[in-house]
N, C-alpha and C positions, 0 to 999 in steps of 0.2 A: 055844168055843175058836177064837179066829184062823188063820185057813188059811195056810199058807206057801206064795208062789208058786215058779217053778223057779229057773234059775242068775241068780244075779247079772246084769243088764246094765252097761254101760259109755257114759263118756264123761271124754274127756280132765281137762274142766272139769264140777265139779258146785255150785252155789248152793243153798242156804237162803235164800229169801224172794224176793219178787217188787218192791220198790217202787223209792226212787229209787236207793239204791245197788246191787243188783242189777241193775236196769237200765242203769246208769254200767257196770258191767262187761262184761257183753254187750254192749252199744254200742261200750266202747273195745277189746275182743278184736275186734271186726267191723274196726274202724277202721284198728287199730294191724297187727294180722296176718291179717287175714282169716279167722280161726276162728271156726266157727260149733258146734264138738263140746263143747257146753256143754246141760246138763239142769239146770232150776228146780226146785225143791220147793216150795209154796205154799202152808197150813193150809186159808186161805180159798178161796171161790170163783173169786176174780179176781186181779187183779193190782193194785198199790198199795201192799202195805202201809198204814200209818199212814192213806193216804190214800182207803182201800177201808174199813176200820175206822169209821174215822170220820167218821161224816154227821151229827150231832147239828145243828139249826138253828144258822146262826150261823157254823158251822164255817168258818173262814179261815186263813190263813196271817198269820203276824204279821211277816214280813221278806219285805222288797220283792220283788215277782215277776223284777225284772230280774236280781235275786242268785238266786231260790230255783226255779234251773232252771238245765241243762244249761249251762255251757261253750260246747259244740260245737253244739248245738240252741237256739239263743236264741229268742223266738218274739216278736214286734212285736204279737202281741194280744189278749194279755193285757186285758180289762175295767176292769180296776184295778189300782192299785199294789200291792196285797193282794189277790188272787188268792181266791176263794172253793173250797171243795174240790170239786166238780165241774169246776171247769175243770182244778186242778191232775191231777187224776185221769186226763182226757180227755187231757190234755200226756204225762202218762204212757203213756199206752195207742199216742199216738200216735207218740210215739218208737220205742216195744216194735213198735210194726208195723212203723214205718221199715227196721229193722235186723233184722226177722225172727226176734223172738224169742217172739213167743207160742205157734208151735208147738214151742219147745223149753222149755215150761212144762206141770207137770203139779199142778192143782189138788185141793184137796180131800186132801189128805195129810199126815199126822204125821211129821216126821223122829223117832225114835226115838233112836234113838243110831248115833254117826259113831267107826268106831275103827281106828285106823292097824293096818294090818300091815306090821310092818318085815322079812317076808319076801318081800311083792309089793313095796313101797314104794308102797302105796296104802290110801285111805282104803274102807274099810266101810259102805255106809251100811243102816241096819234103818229100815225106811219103813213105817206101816202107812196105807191107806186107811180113811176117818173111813164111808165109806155100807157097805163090807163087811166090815171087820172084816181081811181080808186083808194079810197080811205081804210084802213083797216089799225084795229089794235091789238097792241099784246100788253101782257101785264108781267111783272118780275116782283120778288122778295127785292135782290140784291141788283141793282145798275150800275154799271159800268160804261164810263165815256172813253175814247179809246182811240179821238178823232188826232190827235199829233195838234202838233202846235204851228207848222211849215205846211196850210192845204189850202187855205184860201187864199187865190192871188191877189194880189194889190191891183187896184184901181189903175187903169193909166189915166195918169193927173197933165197931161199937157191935150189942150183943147185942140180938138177938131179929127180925133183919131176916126171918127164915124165917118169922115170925107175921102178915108185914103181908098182909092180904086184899086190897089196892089192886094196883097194878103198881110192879115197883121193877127198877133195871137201872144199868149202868153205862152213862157218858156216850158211851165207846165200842162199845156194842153198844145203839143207840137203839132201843126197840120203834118201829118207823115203824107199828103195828099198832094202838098207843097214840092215841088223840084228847085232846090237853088242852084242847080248846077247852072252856071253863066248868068244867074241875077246881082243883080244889085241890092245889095241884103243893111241892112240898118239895125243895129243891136245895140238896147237900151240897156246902161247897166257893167256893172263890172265886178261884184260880188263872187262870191263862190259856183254858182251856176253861167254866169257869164262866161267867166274863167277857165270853163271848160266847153262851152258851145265855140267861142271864136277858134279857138286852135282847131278845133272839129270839123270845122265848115268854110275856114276863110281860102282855101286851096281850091275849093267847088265853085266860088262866086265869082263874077265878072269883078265886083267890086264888094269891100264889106267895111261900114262904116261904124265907130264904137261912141256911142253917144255915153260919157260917164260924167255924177256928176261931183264925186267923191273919190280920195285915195283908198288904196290901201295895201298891208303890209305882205310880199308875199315870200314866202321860206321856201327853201330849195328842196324838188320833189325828194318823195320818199318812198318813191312806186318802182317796181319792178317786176318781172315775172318770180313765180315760186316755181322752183327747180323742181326736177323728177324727183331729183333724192331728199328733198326736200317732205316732199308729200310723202315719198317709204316712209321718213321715219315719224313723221306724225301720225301717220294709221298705223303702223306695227310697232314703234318702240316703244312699251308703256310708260306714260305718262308726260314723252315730249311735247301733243299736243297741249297740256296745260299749263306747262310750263314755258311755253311759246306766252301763251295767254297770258301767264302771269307777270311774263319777263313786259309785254308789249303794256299791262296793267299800269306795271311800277314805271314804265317812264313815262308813259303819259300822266299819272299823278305827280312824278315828280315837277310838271310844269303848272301844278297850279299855284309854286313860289311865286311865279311872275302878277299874278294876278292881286297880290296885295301890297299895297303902298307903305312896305314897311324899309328897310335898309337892304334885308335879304332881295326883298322883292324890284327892288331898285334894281341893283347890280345883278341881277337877273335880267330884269328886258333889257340895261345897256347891253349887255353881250351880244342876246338876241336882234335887240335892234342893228347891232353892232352886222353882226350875220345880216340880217335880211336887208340890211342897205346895200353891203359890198353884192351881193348875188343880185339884187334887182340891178346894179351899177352897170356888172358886167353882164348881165344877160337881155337888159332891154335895151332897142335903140336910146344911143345919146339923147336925140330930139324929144324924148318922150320922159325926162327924167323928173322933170320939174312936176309933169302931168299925173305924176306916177307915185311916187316918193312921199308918205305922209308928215306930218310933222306932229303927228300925235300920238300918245304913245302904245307902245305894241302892245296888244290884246285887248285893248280898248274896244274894238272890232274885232268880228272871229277873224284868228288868220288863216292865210288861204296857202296850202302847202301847190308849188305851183307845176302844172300837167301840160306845160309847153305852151300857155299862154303869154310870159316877157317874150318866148321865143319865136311865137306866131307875130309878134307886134313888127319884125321885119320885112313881113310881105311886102312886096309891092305895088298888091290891089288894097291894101289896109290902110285907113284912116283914123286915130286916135281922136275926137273930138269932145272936148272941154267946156265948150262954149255951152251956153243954155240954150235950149230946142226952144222958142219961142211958140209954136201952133204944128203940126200935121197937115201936111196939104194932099189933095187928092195923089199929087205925082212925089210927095214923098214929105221933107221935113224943112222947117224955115228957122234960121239962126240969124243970127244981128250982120254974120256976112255972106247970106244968101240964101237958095233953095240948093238942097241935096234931095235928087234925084231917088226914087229905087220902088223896088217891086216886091218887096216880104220886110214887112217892120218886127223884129222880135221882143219882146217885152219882157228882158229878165232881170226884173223889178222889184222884186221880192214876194214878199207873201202877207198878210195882214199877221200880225203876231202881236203880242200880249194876251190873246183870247184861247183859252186851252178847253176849249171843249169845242170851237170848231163851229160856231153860231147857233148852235142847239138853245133850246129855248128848253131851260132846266127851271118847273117849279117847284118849291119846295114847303115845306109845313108853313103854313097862315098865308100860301099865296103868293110868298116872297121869291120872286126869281134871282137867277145866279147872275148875274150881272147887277142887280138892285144889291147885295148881297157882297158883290165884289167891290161896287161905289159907296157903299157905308164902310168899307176899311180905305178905302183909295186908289185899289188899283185888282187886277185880280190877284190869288191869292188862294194857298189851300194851308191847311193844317199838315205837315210832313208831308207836303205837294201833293197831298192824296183827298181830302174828306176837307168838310166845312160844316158848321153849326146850322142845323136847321135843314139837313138836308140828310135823313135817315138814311144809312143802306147805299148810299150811292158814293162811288170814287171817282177819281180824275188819275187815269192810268199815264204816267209821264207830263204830268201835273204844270200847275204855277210853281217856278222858280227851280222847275228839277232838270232840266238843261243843265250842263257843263260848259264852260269853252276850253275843255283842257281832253276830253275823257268821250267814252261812249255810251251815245244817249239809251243804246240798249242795256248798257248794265243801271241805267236810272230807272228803264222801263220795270227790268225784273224786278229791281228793289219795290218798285210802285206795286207790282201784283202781290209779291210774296208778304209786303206790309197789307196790303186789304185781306187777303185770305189769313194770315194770321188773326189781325181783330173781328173777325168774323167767324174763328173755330168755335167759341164759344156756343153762337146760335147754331151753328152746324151739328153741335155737341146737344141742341135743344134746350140750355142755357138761359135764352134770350130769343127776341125774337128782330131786335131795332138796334143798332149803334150808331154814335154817333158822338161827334167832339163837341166839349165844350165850349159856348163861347169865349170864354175865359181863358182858356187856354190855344185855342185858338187867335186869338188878341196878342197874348203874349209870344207866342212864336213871330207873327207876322211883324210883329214889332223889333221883335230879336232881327230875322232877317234881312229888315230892309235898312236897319241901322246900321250892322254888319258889313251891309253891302254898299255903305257908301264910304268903307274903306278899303275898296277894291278898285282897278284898274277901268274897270266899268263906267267908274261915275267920274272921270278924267274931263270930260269937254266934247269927246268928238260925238259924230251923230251916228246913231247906232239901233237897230231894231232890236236889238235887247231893251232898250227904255220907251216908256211914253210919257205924255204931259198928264201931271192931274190937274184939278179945278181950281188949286190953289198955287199955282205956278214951281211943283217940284219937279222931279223926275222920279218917275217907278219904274222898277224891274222885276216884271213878272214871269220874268223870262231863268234868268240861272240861277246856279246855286251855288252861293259862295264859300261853302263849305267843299273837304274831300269825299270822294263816295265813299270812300272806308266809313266814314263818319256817316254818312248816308242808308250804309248798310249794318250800318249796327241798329239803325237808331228803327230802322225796319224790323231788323230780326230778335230787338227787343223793345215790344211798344209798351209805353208810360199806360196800361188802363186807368192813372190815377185820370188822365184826361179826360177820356171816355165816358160815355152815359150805355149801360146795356139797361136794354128794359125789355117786358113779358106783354103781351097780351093775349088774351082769349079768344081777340075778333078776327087773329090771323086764320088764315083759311084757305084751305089747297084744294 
């Protein structure tokens, strides 16, 4: 039986999760007001998120290093344009130190459940520690989820994975314990993480087999080393570094023409498509074209700018396999034309997605949890991917629907914090002491969005972890945002208070 520790402790500000939007937050509370009365909650060991998660060979960033970092922290040196995840890591840690936030992180902990009392007008949180078993709570004015939308893995769905006597794991919990050099290695998958473990590893294995069960579109890389002179002049020439930034900005917006099904947007993905068939043509084996090659249209699916995966596909210990895995057998995997053999199964499979808080069990004013909450509109859902009706004080940092497939998800992050700490100057200001969106206006947005987004690239046909089913046989997308950040970032940096509820009371209590 789990031990309860004593009373509740306290801090103004309390976070779920440790990586780049968590850290966006503590940074711009340092910046913007000088508060430092903010406490992390962290599952894992360290701090990262996605980026502590995941160490799989190979592991990089697929959107320019100049975009997929701090705003306010630009760094001139960066290795490559694509940033490999150890350094993105280290970028992290180093900001986190900057701003004096790793002794206000507490690792190795389960949030539990987070639930409003609209007697204090504060949040609850039931926390237990993963090495003791022990219960303990903190309490916050303002909460903050902070857990990413890419953490939880997917289920492996083909039976009998519990029989295999080899080593089997998901891509994001890599056994580093594991040696594949001269195994017979099995990889589930072909995605964006895929895409970069096979080129990574298929030279160390006796044999490496690619079990995929879907296309997709891949563009020719865009990575290279960043030059000596390159980094002089982002650290000393003023103002190249942002203007990097800003150059790498505008072309990545300018590809979210492709993403809407208008005439522009047509003759945009044929060109594109036009590109990423001739470079998949001549860069993957002939034998694999058919296997390869989608026939649906591009960005329907994130595309995968590609890190020497068409050009791993020529091994000679390499297998492309198409077929359906029927079951997992102790000695390896069983298909409609036999047993394949091997010794380490990888599982890079995805991640569970639509759910942006990460399974946190959020309740909120009369009881109501966020997922109850997310099922009475259809799917999940936020008001400006940040806030929800009935759920005072609390945001979803990198939110429902604030992914891009065009763009970097850190400038969605920052927008996420700088819109919370804006509608919350007021109680800062002693103002107020509760916000919160209407649900009226939260209705009307949600509404706006997913109408919006079913005249995008998106809702095309093919199968895509941007969507899930609702109860009524549609399709939802909890997942992007079918809008520009520009438009993102305004709509932050000037919030509607006509939406909002600010209220007083006297029961608050510090």
């Amino acid at each position: 039986m789990s031990k309860t520790s004593g009373p509740a402790s306290y801090t103004q500000f309390a976070c779920v999760g440790t990586g780049f939007s968590a850290i966006a937050l503590g940074a711009t509370l340092k910046r913007w007001h000088g508060i430092g009365d903010i406490r992390f909650f962290e599952r894992h060991s360290e701090l990262g998120g996605t980026w502590f998660i995941n160490q799989y060979p190979g592991c990089a960033c697929d959107v320019p290093s100049a975009l997929y970092s701090f705003s306010f922290e630009p760094n001139p040196d960066w290795s490559r344009i694509l940033s490999p995840q150890g350094e993105i890591w280290q970028y992290l840690y180093d900001v986190a130190t900057k701003y004096s936030l790793i002794d206000r992180m507490r690792f190795g902990v389960n949030v539990q459940r987070c639930e409003w009392s609209e007697e204090n007008k504060r949040w609850r949180m039931t926390i237990r520690e993963y090495n003791t078993g022990k219960i303990f709570y903190h309490e916050c004015q303002f909460l903050f989820a902070a857990t990413g939308q890419l953490m939880q893995p997917q289920e492996i769905d083909v039976p009998g994975a519990s029989n295999f006597q080899g080593r089997i794991f998901h891509s994001s919990r890599w056994d580093k314990d594991v040696d594949i050099e001269g195994k017979r290695v099995i990889v589930f998958g072909n995605g964006c993480t895929a895409s970069q473990i096979v080129p990574a590893i298929v030279s160390k294995t006796k044999h490496l087999t690619q079990a995929i069960r879907s296309k997709q579109w891949f563009l020719p890389p865009v990575d290279s080393e960043n030059t000596a002179i390159l980094k002089y002049f982002l650290r000393y020439i003023p103002g190249t570094i942002f203007l990097q930034r800003f150059l790498c900005y505008a072309k990545a917006e300018d590809a979210l023409r492709g993403f809407y099904m208008t005439k522009a947007g047509n003759k945009y993905r044929q060109g594109m498509r036009a590109k990423a068939e001739k470079y998949m043509r001549e860069t993957a084996p002939a034998k694999y074209h058919d296997k390869l090659i989608p026939d649906f249209e591009i960005g329907c699916k994130r595309r995968i700018f590609d890190a020497g995966y068409l050009q791993s596909l020529h091994s000679e210990n390499l297998t492309l396999l198409d077929e359906p895995v029927q079951e997992i057998l102790p000695e390896g995997i069983r298909t409609q034309n036999g047993i394949i053999e091997a010794d380490v199964i990888v599982m890079a499979n995805g991640f569970v997605t639509n759910n942006a808080v990460g399974g946190l069990e959020i309740v909120g004013r009369e009881g109501e949890t966020i997922d109850q909450h997310w099922e009475s509109f259809g799917g999940p859902e936020a008001y400006n991917c940040t806030i929800a009706n009935g759920f005072p004080n609390f945001f979803i940092l990198l939110g429902p629907n604030s992914l891009t497939g065009h763009n970097s998800a850190i400038i969605a992050a920052e927008n996420s914090v700088n819109y919370a700490l804006r509608i919350i100057e007021p109680l800062l200001d002693g103002k107020g002491t509760v916000v919160e969106v209407t649900r009226q206006a939260e209705q009307q947005y949600v509404d706006r969005i997913q109408r919006d987004m079913e005249n995008t690239v998106w809702f095309t046909g093919c199968t895509s972890w941007y969507l899930k089913d609702t109860k009524d046989g549609k399709k939802w997308n909890g997942v992007t945002y079918p809008y520009s950040q520009a438009y993102f970032w305004y709509r932050c940096l000037f919030p509607n208070f006509k939406d909002l509820r600010i209220s007083v009371s006297c029961k608050l209590s510090f």
